[in-house]
VOKOL-530989 format. One line per field, with one value per residue (C-alpha): residue number from 0; residue in three letters; x, y, z. Coordinates in Angstrom, 2 decimals. Layout:
N
num = [NUM  ...]
residuo = [ALA  ...]
X = [X  ...]
Y = [Y  ...]
Z = [Z  ...]
//
This chain:
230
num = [0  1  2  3  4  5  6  7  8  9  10  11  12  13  14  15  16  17  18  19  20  21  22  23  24  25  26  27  28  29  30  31  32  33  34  35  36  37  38  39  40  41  42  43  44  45  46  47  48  49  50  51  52  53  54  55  56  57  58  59  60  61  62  63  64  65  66  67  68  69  70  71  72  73  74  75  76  77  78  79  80  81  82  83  84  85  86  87  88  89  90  91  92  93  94  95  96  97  98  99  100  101  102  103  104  105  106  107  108  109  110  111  112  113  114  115  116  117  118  119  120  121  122  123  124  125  126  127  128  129  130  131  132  133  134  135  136  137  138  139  140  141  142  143  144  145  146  147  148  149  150  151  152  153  154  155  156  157  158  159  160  161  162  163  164  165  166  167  168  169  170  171  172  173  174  175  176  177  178  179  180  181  182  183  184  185  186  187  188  189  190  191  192  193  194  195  196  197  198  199  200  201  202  203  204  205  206  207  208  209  210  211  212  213  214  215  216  217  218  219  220  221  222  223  224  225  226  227  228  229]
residuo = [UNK  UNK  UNK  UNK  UNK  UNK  UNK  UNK  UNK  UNK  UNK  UNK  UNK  UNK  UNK  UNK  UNK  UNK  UNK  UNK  UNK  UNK  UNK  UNK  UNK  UNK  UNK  UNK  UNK  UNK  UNK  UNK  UNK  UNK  UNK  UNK  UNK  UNK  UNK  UNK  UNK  UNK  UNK  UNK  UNK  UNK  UNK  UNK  UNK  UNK  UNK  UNK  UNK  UNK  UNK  UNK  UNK  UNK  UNK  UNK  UNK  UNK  UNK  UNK  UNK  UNK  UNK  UNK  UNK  UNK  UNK  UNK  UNK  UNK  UNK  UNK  UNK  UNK  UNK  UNK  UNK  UNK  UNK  UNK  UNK  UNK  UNK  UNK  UNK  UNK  UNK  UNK  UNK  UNK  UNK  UNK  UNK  UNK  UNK  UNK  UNK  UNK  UNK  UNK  UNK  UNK  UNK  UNK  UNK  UNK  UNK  UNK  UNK  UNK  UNK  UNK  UNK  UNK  UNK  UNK  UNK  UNK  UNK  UNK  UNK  UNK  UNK  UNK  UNK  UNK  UNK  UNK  UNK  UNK  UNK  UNK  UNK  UNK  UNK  UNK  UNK  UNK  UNK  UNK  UNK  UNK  UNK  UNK  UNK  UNK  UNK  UNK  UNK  UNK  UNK  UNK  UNK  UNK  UNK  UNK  UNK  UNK  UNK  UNK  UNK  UNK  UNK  UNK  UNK  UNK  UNK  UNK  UNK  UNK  UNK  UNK  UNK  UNK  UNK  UNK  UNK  UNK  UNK  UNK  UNK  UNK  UNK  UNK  UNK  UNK  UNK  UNK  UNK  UNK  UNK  UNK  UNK  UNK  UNK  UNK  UNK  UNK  UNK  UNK  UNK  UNK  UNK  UNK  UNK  UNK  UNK  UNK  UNK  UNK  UNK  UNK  UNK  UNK  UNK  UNK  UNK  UNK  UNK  UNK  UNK  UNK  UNK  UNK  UNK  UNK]
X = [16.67  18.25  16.21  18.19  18.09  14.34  13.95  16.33  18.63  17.93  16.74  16.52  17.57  18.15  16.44  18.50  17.05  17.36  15.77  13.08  12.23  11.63  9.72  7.25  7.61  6.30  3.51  0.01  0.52  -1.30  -4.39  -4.19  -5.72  -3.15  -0.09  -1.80  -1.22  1.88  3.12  1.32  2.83  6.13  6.14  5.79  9.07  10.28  7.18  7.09  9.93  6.37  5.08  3.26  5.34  3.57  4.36  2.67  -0.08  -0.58  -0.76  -3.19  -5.38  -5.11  -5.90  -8.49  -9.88  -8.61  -10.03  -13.25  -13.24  -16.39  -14.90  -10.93  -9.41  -6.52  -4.31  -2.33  -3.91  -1.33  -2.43  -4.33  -2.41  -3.49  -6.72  -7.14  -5.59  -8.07  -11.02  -9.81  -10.25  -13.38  -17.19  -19.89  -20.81  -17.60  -15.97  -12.40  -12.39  -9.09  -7.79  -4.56  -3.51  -3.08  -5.54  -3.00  -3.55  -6.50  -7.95  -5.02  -6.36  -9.56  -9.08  -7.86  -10.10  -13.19  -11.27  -11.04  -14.72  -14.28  -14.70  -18.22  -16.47  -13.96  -14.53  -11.82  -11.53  -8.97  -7.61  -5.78  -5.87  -6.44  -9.62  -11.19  -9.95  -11.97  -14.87  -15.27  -15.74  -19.57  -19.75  -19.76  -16.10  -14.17  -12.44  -8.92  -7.13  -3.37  -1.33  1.07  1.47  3.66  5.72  6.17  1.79  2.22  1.49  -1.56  -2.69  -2.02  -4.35  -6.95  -7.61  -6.88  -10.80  -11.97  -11.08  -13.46  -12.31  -10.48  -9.62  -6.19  -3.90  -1.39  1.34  4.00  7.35  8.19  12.05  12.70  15.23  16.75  17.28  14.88  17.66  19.80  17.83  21.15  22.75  20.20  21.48  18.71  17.40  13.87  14.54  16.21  12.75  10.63  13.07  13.07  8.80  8.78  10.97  8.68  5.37  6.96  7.48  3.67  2.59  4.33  3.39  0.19  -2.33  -5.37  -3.28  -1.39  1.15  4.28  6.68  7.46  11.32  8.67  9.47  10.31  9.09  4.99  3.86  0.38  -1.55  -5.11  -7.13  -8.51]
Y = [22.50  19.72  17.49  19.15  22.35  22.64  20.65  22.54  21.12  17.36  17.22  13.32  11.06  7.85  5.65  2.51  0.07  2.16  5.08  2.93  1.80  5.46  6.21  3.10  4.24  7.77  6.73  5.58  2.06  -0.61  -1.86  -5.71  -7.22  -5.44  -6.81  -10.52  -10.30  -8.80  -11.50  -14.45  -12.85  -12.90  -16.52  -17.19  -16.90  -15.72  -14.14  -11.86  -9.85  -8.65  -7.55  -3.75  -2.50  -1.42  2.55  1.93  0.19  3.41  5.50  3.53  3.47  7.03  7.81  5.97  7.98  11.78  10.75  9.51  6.61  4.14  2.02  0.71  -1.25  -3.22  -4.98  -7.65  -9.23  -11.78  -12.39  -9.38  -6.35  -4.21  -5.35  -5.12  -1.43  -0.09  -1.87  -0.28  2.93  2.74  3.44  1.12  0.18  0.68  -1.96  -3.09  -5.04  -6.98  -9.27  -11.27  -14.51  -16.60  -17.47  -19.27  -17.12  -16.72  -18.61  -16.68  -13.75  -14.40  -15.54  -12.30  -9.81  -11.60  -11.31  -7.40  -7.39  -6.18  -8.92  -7.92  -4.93  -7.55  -8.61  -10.99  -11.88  -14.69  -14.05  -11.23  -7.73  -6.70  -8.61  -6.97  -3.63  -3.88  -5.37  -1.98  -0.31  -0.36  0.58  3.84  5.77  4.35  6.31  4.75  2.46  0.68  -0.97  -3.55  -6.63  -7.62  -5.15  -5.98  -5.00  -1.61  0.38  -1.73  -1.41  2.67  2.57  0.85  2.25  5.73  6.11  4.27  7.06  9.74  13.38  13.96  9.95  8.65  5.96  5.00  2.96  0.89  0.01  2.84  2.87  -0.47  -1.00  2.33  0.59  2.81  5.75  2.79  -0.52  -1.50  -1.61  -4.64  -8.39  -9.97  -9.56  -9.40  -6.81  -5.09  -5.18  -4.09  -1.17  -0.13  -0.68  1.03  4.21  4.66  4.78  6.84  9.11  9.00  9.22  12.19  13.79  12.41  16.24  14.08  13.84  15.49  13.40  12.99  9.82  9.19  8.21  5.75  1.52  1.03  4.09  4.72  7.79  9.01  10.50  12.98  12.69  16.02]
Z = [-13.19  -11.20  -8.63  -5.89  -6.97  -7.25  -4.44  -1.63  0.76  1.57  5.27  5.73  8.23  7.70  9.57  11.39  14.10  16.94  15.44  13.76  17.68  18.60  15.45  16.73  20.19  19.51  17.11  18.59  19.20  16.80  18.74  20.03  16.59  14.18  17.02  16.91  13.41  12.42  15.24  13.27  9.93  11.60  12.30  8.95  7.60  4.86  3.52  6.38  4.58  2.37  5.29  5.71  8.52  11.90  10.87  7.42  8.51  11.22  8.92  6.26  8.97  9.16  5.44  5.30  8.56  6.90  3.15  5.27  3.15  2.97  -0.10  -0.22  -3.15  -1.30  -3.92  -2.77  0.36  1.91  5.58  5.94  7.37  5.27  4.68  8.44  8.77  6.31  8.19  11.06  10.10  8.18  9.37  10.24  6.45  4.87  2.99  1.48  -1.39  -0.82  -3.36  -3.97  -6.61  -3.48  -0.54  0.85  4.40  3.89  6.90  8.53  7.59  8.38  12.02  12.69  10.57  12.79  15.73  15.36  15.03  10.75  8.78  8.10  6.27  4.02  0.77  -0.47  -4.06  -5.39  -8.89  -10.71  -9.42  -13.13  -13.54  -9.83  -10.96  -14.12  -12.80  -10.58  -13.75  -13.67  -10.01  -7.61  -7.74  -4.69  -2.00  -2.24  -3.35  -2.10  -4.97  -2.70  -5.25  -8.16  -9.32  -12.86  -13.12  -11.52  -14.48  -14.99  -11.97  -11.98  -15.45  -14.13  -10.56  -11.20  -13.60  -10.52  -8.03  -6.97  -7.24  -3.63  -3.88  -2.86  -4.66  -2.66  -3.87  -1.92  -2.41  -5.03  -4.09  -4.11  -1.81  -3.54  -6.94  -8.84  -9.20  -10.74  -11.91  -13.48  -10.41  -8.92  -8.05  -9.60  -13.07  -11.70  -9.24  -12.10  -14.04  -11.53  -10.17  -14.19  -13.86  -10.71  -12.09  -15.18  -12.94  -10.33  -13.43  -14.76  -11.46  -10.93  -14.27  -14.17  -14.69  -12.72  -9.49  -7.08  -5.75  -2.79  -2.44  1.14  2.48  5.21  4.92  1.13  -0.11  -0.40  -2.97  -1.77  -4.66  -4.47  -7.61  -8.98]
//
């Protein structure tokens, strides 16, 4: 049976600028810390193009809040978005481990998770996502965790936090289209956005195969597959 014909008619609309602005316009707005720092992000440059977008980071905040999370795994830190979204919607005493190769925004980061009155809730570790993900081994099943980092370590990533999860735990994984080029890696510029669309396609496929979870891959920013543990 074809992907279309188990799947129906395809209802989706696809999203340009103007109808991105009404999507933001009819979702609750982010509160004044989450605006400071997308707006900080954005003056960055070019690595704002690795950005969560405002919609994402609405509705991590909102996971966190349906899951009634107390423990996040946030890989791939940058200046904090995410970090921040998932503090956000977390109780007194929760905490995100957050960790990234880089604390190159750190201070960034920082400045902004204290400002929002969360950093108390933070937990930033430098060094490979690999290395925190095994260290929670030994400790209490986490609530969720969000895979945003390099692409070509997805699968690693999906081995390692998936024993982490409690039963009723999300994973949620970003980017899982990749600009589209997942249907056809072959068809990508750049040879490393050829490997990671050809990484990206063989995890979407465990992920989705995968007997412990229940997954769905949302059409939102570049794709973002939201998976239950049993």
């Amino acid at each position: 049976m074809s992907a279309a014909a188990g799947g129906g008619i395809a209802k989706h609309v696809p999203v340009n600028q103007v109808l991105r602005e009404y999507l933001l316009a009819s979702t609750t707005p982010p509160d004044p810390a989450v605006r400071a720092l997308i707006a900080a992000t954005d003056g960055l440059g070019e690595v704002a193009g690795m950005m969560v977008p405002a919609e994402q980071l609405a509705l991590l905040t909102l996971l966190t809040r349906i899951a009634g999370a107390r423990t996040v795994i946030d890989i791939g830190t940058l200046t904090g978005l995410s970090a921040l979204a998932f503090a956000r919607g977390l109780p007194p005493g929760g905490r995100v481990i957050t960790c990234d190769n880089s604390d190159r925004w750190l201070d960034l980061a920082r400045a902004h998770w204290q400002g929002a009155g969360v950093a108390d809730r933070i937990d930033f570790r430098l060094g490979p996502a690999a290395r925190t993900l095994r260290a929670m081994a030994g400790e209490p099943a986490v609530d969720l965790v969000f895979v945003d980092a390099d692409k070509l370590n997805y699968p690693t990533y999906y081995d390692l936090a998936v024993p982490l999860l409690r039963p009723g735990g999300l994973l949620v994984l970003d980017n899982v289209l990749l600009d589209g080029f997942v249907t056809a890696p072959e068809l990508a510029g750049e040879s490393l956005q050829r490997r990671c669309a050809a990484v990206l396609r063989e995890v979407n496929a465990a992920v989705a195969a995968d007997d412990r979870l229940e997954a769905v891959m949302l059409p939102i920013a570049d794709g973002l597959t939201i998976a239950r543990k049993r």
